[in-house]
PDB file with SEQRES, HELIX, SHEET and CRYST1 records, atoms N, CA, C and O in Angstrom:
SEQRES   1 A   76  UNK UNK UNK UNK UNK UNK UNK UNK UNK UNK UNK UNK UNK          
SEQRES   2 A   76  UNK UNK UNK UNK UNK UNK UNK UNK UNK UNK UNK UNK UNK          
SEQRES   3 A   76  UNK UNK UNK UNK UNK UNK UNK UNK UNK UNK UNK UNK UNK          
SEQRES   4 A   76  UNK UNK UNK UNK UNK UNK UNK UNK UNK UNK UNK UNK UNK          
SEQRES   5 A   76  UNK UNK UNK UNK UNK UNK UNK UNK UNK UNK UNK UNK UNK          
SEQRES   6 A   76  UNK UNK UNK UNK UNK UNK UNK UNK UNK UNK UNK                  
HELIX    1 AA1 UNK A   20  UNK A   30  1                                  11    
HELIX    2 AA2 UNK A   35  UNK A   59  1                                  25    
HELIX    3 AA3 UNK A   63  UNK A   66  1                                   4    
HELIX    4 AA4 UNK A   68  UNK A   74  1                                   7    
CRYST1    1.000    1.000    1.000  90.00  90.00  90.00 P 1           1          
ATOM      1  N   UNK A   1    -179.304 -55.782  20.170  1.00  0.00           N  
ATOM      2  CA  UNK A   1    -180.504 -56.577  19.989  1.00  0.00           C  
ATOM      3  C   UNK A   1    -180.125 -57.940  19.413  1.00  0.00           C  
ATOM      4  O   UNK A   1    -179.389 -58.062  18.434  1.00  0.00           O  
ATOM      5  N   UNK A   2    -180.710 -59.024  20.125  1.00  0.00           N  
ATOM      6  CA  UNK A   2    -180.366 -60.440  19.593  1.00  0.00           C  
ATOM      7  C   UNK A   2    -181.248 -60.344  18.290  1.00  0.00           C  
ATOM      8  O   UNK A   2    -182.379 -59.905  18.082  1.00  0.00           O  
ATOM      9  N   UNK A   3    -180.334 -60.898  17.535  1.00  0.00           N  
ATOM     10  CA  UNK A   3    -180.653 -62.216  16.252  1.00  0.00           C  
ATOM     11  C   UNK A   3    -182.005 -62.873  16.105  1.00  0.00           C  
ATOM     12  O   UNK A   3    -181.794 -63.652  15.175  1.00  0.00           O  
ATOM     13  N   UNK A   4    -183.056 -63.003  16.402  1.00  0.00           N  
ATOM     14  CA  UNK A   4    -184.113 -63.818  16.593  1.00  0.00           C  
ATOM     15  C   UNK A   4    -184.978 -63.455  15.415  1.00  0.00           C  
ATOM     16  O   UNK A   4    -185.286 -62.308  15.089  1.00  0.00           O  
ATOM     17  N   UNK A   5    -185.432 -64.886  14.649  1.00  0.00           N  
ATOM     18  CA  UNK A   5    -186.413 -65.070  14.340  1.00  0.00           C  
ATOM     19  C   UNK A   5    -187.628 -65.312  14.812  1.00  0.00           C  
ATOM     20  O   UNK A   5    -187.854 -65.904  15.867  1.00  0.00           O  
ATOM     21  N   UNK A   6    -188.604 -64.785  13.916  1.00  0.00           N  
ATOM     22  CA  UNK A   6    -189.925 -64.255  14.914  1.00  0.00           C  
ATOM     23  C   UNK A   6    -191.281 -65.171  13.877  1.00  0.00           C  
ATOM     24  O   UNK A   6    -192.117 -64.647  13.140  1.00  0.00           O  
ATOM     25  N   UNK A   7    -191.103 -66.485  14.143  1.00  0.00           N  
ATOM     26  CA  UNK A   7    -192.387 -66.990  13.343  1.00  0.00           C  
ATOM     27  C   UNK A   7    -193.753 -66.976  13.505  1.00  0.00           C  
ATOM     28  O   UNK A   7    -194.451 -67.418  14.418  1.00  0.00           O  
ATOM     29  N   UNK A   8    -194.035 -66.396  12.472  1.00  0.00           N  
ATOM     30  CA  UNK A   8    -195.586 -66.592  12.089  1.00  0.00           C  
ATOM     31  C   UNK A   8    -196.668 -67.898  12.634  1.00  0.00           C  
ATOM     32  O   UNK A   8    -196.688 -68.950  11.996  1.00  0.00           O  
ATOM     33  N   UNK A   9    -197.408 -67.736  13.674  1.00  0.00           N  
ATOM     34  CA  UNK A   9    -198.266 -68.699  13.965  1.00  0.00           C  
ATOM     35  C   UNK A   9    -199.277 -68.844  12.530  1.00  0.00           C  
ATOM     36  O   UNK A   9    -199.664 -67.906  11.833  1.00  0.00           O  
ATOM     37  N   UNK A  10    -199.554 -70.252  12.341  1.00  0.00           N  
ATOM     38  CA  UNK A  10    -199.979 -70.605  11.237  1.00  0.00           C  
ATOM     39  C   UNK A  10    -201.790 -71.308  11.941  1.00  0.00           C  
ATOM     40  O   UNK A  10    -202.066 -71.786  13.041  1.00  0.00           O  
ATOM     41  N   UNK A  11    -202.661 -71.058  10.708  1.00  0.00           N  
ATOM     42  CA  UNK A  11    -203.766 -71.277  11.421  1.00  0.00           C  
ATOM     43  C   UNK A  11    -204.182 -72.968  11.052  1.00  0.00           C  
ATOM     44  O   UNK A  11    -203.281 -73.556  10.454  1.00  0.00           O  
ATOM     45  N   UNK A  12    -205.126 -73.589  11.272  1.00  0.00           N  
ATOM     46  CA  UNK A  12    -205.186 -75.217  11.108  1.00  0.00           C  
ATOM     47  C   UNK A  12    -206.713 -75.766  12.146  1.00  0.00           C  
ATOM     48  O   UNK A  12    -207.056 -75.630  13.321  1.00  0.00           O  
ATOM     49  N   UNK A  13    -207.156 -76.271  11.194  1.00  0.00           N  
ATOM     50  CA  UNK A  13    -208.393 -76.829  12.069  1.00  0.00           C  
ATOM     51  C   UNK A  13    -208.183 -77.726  12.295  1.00  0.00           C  
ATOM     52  O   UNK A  13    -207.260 -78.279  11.697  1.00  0.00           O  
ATOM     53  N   UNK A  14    -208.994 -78.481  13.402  1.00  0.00           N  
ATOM     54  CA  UNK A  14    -209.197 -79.561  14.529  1.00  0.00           C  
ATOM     55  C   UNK A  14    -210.415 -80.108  14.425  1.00  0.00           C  
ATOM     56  O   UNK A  14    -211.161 -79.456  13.695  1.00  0.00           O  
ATOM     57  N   UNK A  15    -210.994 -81.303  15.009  1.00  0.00           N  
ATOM     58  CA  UNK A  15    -212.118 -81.247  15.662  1.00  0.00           C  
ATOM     59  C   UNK A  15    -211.628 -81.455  17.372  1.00  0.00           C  
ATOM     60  O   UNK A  15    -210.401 -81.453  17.469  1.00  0.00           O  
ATOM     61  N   UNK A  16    -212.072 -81.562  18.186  1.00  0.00           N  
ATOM     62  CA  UNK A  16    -211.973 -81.771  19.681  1.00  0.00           C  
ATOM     63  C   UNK A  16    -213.501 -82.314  20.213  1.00  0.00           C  
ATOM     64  O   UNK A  16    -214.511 -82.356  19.512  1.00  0.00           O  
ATOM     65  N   UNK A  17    -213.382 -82.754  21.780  1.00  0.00           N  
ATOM     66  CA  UNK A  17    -214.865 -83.156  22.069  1.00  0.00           C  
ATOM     67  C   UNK A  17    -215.233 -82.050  22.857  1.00  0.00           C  
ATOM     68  O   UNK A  17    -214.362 -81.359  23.387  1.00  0.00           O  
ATOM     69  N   UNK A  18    -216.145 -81.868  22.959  1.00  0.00           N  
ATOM     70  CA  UNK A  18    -217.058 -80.835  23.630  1.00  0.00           C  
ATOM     71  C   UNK A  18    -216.815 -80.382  24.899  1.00  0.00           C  
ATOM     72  O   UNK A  18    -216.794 -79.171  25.116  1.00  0.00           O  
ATOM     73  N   UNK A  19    -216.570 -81.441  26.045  1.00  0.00           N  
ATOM     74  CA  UNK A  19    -216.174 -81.609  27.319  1.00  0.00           C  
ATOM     75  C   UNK A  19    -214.758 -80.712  27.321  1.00  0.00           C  
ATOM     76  O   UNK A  19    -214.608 -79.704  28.012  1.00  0.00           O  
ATOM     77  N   UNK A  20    -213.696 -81.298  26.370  1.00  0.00           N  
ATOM     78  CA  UNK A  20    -212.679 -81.098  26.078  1.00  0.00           C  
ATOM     79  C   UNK A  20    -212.071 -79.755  25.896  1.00  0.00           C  
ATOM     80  O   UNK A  20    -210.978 -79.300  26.233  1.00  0.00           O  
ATOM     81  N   UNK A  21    -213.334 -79.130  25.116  1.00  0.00           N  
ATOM     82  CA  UNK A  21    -213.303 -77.579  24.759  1.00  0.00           C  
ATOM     83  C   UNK A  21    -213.808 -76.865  25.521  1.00  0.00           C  
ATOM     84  O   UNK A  21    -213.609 -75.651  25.472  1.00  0.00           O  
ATOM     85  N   UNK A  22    -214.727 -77.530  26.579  1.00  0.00           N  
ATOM     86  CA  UNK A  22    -214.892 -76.000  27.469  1.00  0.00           C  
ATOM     87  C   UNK A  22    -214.319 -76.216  28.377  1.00  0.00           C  
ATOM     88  O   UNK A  22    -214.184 -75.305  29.193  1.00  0.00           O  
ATOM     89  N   UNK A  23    -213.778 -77.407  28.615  1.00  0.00           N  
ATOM     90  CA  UNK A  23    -212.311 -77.052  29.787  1.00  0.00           C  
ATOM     91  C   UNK A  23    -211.313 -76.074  29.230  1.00  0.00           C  
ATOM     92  O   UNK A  23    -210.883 -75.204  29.987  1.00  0.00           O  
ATOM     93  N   UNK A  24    -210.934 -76.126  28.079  1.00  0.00           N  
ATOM     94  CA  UNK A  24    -209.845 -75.722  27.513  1.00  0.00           C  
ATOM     95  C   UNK A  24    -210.366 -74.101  27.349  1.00  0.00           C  
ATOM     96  O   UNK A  24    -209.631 -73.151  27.617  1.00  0.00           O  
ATOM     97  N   UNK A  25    -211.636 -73.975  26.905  1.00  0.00           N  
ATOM     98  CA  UNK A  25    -211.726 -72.681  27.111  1.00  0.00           C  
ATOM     99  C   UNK A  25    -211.843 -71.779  28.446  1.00  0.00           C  
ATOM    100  O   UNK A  25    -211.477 -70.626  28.674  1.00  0.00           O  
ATOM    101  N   UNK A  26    -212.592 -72.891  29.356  1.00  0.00           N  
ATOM    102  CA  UNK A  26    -211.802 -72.754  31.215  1.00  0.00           C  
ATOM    103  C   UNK A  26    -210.831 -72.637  31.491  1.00  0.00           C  
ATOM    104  O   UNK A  26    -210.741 -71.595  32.141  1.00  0.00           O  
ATOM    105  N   UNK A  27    -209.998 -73.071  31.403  1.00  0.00           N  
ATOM    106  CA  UNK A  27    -208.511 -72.724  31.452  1.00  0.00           C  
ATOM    107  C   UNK A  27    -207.964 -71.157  30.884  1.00  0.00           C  
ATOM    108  O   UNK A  27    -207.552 -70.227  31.576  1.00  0.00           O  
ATOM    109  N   UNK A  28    -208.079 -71.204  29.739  1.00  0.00           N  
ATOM    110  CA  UNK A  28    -207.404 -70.075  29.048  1.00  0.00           C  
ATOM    111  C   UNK A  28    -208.040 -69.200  29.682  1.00  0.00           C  
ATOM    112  O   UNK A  28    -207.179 -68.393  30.034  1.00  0.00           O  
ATOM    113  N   UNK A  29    -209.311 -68.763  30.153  1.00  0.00           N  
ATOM    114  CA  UNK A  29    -209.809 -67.703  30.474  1.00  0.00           C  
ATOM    115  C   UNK A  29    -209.227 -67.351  32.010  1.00  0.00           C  
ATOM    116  O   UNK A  29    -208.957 -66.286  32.565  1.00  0.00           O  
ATOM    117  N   UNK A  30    -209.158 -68.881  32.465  1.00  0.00           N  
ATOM    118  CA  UNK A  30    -209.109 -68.925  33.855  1.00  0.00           C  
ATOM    119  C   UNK A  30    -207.271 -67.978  34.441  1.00  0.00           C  
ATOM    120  O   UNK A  30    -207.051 -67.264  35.419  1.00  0.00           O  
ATOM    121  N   UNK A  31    -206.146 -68.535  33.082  1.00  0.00           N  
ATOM    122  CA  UNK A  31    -205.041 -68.040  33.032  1.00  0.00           C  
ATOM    123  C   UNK A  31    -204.843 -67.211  32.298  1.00  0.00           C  
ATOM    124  O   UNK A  31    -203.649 -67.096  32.022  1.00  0.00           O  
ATOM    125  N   UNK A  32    -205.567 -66.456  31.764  1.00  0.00           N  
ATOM    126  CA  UNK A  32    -205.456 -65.037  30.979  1.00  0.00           C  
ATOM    127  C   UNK A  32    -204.563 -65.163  30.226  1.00  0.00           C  
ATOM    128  O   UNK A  32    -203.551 -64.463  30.180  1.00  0.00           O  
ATOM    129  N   UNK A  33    -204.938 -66.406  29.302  1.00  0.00           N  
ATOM    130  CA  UNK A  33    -204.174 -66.873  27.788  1.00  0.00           C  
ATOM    131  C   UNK A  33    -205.178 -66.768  26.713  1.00  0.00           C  
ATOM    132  O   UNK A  33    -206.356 -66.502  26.954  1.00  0.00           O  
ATOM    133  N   UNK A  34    -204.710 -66.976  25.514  1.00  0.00           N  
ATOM    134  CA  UNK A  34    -205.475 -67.216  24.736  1.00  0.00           C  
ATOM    135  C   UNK A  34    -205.443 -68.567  24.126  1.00  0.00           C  
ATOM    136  O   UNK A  34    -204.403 -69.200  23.946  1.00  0.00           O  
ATOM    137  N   UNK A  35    -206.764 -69.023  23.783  1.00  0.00           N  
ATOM    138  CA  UNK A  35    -206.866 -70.897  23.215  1.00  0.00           C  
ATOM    139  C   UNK A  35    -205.563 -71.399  22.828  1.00  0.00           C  
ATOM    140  O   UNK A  35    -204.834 -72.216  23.390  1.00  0.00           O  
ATOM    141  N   UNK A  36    -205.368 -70.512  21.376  1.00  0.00           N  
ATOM    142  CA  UNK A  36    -204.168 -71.034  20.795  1.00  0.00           C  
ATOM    143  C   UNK A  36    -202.789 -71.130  21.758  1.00  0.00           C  
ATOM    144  O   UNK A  36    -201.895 -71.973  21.693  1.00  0.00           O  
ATOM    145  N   UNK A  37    -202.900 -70.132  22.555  1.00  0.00           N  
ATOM    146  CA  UNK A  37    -200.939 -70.269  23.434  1.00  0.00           C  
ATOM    147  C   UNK A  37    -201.328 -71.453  24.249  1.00  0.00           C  
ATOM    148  O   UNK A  37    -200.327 -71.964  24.752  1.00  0.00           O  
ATOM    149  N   UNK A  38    -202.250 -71.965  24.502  1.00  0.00           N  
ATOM    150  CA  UNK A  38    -202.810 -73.029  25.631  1.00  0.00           C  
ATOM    151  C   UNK A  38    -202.438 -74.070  24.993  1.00  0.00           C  
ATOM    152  O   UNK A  38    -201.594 -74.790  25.526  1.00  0.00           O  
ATOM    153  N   UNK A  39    -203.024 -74.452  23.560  1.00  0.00           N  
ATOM    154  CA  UNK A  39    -203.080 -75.642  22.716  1.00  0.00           C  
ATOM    155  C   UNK A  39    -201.801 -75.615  22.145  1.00  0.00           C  
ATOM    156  O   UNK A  39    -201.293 -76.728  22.016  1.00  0.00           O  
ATOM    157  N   UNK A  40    -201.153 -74.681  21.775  1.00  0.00           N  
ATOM    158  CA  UNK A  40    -199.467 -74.516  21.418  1.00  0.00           C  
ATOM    159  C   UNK A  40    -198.334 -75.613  22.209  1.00  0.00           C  
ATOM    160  O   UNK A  40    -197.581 -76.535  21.897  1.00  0.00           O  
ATOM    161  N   UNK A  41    -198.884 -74.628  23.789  1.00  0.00           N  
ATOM    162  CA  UNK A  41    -197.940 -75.528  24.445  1.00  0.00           C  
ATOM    163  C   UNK A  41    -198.160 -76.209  25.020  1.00  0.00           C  
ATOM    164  O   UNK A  41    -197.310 -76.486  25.867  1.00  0.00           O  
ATOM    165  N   UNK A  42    -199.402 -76.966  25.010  1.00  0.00           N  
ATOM    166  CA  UNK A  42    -199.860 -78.615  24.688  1.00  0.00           C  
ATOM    167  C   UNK A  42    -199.417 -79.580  24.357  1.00  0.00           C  
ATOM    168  O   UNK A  42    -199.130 -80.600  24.985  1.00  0.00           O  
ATOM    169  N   UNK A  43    -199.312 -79.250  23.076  1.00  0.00           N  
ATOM    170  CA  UNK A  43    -199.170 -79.955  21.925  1.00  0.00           C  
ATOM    171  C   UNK A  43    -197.075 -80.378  22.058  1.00  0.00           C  
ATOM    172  O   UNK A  43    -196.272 -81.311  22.080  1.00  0.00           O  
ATOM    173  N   UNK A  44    -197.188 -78.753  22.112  1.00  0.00           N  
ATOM    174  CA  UNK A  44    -195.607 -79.252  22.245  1.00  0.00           C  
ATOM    175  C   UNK A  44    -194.500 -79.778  23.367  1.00  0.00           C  
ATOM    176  O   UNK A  44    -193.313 -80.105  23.328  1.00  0.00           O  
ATOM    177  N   UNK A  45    -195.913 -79.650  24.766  1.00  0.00           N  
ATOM    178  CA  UNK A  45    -195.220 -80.458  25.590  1.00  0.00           C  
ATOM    179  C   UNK A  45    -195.552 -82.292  25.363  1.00  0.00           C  
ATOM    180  O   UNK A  45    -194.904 -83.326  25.522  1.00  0.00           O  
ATOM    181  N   UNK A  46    -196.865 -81.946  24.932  1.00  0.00           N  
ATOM    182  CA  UNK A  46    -196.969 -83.268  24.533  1.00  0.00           C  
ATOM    183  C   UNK A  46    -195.690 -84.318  23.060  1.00  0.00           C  
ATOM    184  O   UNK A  46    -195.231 -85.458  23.134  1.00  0.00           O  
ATOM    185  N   UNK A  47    -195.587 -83.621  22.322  1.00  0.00           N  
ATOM    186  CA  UNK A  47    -194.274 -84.021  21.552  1.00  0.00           C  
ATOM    187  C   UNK A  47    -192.725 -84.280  22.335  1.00  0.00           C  
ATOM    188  O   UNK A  47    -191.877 -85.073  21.925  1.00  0.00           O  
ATOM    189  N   UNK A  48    -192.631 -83.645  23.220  1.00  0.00           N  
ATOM    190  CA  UNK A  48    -191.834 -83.664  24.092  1.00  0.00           C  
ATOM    191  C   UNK A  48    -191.434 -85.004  24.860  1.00  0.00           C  
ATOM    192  O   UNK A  48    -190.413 -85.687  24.931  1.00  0.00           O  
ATOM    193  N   UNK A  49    -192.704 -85.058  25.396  1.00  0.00           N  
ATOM    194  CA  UNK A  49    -192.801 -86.310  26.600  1.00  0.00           C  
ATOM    195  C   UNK A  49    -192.638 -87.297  25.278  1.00  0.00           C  
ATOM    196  O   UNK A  49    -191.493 -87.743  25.206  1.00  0.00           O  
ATOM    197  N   UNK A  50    -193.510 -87.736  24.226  1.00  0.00           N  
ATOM    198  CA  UNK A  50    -193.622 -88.551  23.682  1.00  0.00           C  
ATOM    199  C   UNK A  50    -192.227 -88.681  23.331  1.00  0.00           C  
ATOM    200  O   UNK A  50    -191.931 -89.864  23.499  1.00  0.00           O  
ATOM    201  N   UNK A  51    -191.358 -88.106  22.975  1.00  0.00           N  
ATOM    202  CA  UNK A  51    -190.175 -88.282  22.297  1.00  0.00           C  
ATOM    203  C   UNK A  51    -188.993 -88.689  23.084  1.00  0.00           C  
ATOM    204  O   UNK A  51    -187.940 -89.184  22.682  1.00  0.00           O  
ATOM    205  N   UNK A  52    -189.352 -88.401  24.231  1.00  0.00           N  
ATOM    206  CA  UNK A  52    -188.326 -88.973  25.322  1.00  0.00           C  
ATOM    207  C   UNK A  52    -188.503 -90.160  25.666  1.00  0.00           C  
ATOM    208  O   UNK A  52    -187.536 -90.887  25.893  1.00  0.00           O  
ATOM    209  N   UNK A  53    -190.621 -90.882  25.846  1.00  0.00           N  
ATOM    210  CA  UNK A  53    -190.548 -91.762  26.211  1.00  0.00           C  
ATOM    211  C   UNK A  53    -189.738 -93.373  25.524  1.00  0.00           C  
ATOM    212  O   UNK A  53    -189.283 -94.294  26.202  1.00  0.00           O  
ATOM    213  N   UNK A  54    -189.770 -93.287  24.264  1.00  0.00           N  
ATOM    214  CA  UNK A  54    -188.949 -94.327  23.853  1.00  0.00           C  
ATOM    215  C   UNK A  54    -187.726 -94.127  24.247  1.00  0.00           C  
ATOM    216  O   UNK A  54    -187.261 -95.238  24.502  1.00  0.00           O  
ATOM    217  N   UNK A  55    -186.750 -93.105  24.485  1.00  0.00           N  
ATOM    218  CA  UNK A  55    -185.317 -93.163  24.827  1.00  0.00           C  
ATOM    219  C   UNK A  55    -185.421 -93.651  26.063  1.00  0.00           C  
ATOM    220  O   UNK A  55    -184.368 -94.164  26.442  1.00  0.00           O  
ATOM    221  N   UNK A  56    -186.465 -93.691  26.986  1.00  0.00           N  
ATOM    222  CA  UNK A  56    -186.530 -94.291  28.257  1.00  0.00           C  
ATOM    223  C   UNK A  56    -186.485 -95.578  28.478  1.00  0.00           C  
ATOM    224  O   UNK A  56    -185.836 -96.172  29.339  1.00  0.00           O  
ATOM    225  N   UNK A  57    -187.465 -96.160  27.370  1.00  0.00           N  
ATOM    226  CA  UNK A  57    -187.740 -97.500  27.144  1.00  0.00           C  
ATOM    227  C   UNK A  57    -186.697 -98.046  27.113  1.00  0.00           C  
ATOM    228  O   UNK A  57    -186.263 -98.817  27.969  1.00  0.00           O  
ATOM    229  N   UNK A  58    -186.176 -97.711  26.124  1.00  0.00           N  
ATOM    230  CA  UNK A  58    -184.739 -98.363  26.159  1.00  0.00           C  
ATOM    231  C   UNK A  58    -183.665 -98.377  26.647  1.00  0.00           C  
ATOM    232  O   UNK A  58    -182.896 -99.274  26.301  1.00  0.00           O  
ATOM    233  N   UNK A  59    -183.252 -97.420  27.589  1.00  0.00           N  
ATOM    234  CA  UNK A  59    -182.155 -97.021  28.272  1.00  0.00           C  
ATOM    235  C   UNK A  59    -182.673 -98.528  29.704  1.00  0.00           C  
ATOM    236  O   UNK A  59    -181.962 -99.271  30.380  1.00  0.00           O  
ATOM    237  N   UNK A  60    -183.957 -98.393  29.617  1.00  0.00           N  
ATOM    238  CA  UNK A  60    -184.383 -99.478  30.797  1.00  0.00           C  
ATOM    239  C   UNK A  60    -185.008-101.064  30.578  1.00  0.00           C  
ATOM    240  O   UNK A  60    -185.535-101.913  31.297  1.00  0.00           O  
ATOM    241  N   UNK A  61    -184.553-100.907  28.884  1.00  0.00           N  
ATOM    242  CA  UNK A  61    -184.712-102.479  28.688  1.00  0.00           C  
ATOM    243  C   UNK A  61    -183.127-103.115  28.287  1.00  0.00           C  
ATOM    244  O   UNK A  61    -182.692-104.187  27.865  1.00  0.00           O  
ATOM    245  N   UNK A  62    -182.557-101.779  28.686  1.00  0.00           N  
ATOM    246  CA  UNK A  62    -180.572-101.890  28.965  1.00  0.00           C  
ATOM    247  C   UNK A  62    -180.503-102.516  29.788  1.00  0.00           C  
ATOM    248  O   UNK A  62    -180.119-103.680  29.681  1.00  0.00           O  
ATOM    249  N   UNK A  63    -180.876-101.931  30.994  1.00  0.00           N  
ATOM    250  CA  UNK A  63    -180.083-101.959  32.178  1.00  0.00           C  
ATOM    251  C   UNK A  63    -180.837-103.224  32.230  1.00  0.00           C  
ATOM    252  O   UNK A  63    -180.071-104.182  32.329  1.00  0.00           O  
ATOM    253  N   UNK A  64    -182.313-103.607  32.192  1.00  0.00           N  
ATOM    254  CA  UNK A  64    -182.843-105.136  32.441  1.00  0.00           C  
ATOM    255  C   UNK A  64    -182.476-106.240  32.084  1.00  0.00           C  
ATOM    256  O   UNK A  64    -182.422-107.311  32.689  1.00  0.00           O  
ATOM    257  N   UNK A  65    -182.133-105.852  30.719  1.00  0.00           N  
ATOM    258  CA  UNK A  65    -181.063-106.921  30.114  1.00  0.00           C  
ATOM    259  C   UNK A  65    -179.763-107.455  30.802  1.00  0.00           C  
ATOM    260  O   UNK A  65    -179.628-108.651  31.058  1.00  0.00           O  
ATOM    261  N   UNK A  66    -178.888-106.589  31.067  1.00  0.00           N  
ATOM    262  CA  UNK A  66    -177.530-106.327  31.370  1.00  0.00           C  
ATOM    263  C   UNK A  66    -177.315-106.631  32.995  1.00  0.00           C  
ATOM    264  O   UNK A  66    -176.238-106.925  33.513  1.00  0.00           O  
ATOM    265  N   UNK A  67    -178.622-106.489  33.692  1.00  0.00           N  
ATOM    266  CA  UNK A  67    -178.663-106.872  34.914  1.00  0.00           C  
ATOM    267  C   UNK A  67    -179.401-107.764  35.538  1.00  0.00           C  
ATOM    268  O   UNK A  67    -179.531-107.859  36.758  1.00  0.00           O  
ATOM    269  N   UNK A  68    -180.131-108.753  34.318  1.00  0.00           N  
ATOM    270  CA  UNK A  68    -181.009-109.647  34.658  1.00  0.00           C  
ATOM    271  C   UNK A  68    -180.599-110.535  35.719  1.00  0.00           C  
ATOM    272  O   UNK A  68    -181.454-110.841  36.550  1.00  0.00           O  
ATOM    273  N   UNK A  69    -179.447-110.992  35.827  1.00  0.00           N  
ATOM    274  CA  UNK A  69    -179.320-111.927  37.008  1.00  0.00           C  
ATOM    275  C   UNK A  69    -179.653-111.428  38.188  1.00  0.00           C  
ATOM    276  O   UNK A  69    -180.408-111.950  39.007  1.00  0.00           O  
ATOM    277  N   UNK A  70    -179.038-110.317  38.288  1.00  0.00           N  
ATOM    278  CA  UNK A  70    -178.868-109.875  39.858  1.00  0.00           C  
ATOM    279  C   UNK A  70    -180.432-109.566  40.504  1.00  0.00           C  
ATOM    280  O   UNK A  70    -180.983-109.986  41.521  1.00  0.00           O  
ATOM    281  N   UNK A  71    -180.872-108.638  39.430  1.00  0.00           N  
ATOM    282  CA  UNK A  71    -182.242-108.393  39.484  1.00  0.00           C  
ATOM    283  C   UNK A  71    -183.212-109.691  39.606  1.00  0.00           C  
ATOM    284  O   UNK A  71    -184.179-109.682  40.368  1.00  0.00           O  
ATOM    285  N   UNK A  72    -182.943-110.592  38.952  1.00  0.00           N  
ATOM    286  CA  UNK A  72    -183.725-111.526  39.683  1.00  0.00           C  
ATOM    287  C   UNK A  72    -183.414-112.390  40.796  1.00  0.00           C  
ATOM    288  O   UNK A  72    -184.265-113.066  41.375  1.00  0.00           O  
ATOM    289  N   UNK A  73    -182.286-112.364  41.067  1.00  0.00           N  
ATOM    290  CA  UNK A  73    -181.909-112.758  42.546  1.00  0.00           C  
ATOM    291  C   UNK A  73    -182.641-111.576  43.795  1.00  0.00           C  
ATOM    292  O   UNK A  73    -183.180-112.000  44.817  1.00  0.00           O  
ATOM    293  N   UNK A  74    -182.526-110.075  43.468  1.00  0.00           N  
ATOM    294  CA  UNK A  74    -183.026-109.266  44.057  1.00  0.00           C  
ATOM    295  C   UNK A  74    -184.589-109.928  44.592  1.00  0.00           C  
ATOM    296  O   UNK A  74    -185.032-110.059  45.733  1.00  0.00           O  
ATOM    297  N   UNK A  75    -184.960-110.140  43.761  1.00  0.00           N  
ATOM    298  CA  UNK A  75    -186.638-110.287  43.459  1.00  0.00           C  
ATOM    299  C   UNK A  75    -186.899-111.538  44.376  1.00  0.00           C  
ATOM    300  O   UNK A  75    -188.026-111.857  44.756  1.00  0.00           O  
ATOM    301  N   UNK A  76    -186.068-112.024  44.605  1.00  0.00           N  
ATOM    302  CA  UNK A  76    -186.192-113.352  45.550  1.00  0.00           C  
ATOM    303  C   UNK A  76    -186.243-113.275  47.039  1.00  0.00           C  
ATOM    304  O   UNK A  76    -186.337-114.305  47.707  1.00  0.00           O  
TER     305      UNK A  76                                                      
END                                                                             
């Protein structure tokens, strides 16, 4: 048997908009989840994307920099 820690989901209120929540409760019902595993991995895909998008930013205000000439000869 693996090693794994097994954490405790912790509880935490919100507000949300109305629209918002009965999609969300559409959904979960619709995928035979429950609210919280829905909003879980939400949230944490949403942390995700967000956290990559600046490494993007910059990996592509690299290459803009570093290739400005050509790129604007391209553009011509």
């Amino acid at each position: 048997m693996k090693n794994e820690r097994v954490m405790k989901a912790k509880k935490f209120a919100t507000q949300i908009d109305p629209d918002v929540l009965k999609d969300l409760r559409a959904f979960a019902k619709k995928t035979d989840r429950s609210i919280s595993s829905v909003v879980s991995d939400a949230v944490k895909e949403y942390i995700s994307k967000a956290q990559i998008r600046p490494a993007f930013r910059s990996a592509m205000d690299e290459v803009l920099e570093d290739h400005s000439e050509l790129l604007t000869r391209l553009a011509k």
